[in-house]
N, C-alpha and C positions, 0 to 999 in steps of 0.2 A: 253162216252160223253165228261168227261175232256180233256180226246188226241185229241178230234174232236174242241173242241173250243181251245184248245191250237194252234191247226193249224189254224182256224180263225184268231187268233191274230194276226199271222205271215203273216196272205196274203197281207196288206199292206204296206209289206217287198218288192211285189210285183211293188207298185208305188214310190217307195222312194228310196230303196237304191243305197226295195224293193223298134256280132263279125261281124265286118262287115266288108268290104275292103275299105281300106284306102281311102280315098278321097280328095278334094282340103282342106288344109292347112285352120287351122282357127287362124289366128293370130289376136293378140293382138292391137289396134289404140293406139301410145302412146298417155296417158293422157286423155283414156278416158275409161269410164265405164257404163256397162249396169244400166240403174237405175229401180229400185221396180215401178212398178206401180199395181194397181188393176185388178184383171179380177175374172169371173164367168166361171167355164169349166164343160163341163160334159162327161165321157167316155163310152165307153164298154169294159170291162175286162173278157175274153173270158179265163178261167183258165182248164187246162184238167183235167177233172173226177169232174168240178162244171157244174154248170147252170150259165149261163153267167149274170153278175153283173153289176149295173150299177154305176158308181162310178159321184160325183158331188166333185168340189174343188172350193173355191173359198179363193182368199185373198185379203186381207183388210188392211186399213190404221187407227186407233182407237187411239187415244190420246196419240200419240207420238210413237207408238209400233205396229209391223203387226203382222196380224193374218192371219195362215195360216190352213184352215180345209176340212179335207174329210171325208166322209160319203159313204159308199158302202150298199147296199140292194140286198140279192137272195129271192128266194121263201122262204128258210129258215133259212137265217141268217140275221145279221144286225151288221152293225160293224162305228166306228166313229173315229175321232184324232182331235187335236187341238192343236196349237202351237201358244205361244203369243214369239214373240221374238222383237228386235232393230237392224239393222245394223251398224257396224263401222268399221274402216278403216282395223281394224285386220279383219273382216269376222263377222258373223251372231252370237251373243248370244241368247240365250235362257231365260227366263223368268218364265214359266211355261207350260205342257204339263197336256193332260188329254186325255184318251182311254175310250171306252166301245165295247164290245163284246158279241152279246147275238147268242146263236143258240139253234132252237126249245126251245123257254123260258127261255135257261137257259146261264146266262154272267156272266162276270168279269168284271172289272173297274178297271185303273191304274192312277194314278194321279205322276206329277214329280215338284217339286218345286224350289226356288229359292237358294238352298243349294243343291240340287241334281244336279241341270245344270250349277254350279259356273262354273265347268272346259268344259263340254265337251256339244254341243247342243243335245235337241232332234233331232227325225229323221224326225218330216216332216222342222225342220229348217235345218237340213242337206240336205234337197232333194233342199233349196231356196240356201245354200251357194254351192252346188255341180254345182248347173245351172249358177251361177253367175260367179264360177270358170271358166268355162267351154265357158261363154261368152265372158269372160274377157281373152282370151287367157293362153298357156302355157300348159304344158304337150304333147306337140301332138307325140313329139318320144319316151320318157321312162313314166311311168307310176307315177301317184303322188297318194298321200293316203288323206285316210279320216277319221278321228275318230268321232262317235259319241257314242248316250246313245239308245237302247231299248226302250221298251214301259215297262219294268221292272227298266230300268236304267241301265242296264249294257252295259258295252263297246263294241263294234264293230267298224270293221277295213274294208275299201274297198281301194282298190286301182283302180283308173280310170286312161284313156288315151282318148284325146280327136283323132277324127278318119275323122273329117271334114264337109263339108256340103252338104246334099243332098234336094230333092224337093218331098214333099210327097204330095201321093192324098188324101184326107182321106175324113170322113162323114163331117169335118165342114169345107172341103175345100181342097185348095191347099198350101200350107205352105213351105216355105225355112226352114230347121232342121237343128240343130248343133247335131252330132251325138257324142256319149261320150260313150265308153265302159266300163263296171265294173266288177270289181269280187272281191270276197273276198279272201283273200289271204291262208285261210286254209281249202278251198271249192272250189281247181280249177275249179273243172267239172260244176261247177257251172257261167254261164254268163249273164250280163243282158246289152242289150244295149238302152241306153233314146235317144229319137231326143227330142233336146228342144227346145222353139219358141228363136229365137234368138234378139227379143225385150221386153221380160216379163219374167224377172229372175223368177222360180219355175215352170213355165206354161211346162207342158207335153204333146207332139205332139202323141209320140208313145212311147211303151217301150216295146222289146221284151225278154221273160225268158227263157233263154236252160237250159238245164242239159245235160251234158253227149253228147252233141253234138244236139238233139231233142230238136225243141221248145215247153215247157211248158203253155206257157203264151201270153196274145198279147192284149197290150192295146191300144187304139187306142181313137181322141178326134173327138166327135160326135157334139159338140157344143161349141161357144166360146161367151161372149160377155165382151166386155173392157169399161175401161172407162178410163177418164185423170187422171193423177197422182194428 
């Protein structure tokens, strides 16, 4: 049962961190930047050897500080994140972080605070600084990195390369993507590639997980609704 929620933990390594063929160039408008705004998303996460999950994200604008939270539901598990962070010129801090994970009755709960994230963000603020990166041009011929913290707090390293822009059909529509390749650098066989909306830093279009060449994984956005900044 521990090894089995311990892999719980990890499936929203799935939307966050948790190969395509190169595509038209996404550069950079000098002097200008994607900015935060609000939205409500909802997915299907279609995982091999689960029942397919339904994942809800939405983030928010709270008294000076966004909030970014997902929540996934199967028949038998139930899993959560929360990330209070600020944006600034260097890229996305962190604030505070908080997990829970239960399966058939039985969870864990992680909490990360304002001495744990000094240096490095959590991961669902790393999925809003990776998309930002990613919108904001750069990377698109050698590969750039990314450090953050766990749902434990320990460090993790991806390395992404942005791959260009495609046009996807999907259940909440038809969507222009910026497409971003990932992998972690001590887990080659391991790839994940995000499309991301290219007007709503953190907002995930699609995200596809290989291993070993075979796709694992396949997320996909079933509902969108926005509002003004």
């Amino acid at each position: 049962m521990n090894r089995s929620l311990r892999a719980l933990a990890r499936l929203p390594l799935f939307l966050m961190l948790l190969a395509g063929i190169p595509g038209t160039t996404v550069a950079a408008v000098p002097g200008s930047e994607a900015l935060m705004q609000p939205f409500s998303a909802s997915y299907r996460l279609e995982v091999k050897g689960w029942p397919n999950a339904t994942i809800e994200h939405r983030l928010t604008r709270e008294s000076g500080h966004w909030q970014s939270r997902m929540q996934a539901a199967i028949s038998v598990a139930r899993g959560n994140e929360r990330s209070r962070f600020i944006v600034t010129p260097e890229g996305v801090r962190s604030v505070n972080y908080s997990s829970a994970y239960s399966l058939l009755g039985v969870g864990d709960n992680y909490r990360l605070g304002g001495n744990e994230l000094a240096s490095l963000p959590d991961r669902q603020a790393a999925l809003v600084e990776l998309s930002r990166r990613a919108l904001n041009g750069g990377c698109e011929n050698d590969a750039c990195r990314l450090v953050y913290q766990d749902h434990r707090g320990r460090e993790e390293v991806l390395d992404y390369r942005l791959l260009g822009v495609e046009t996807l059909s999907l259940p909440a529509g038809e969507f222009e993507a910026v497409r971003v390749e990932v992998n972690d650098p001590e887990t080659p066989e391991k790839t994940m590639l995000f499309h991301f909306h290219p007007r709503y830093p953190g907002l995930l279009l699609a995200v596809d997980y290989r291993r070993d060449g075979e796709r694992r994984s396949r997320l996909t956005l079933t509902s969108l609704t926005t509002e003004a900044p």
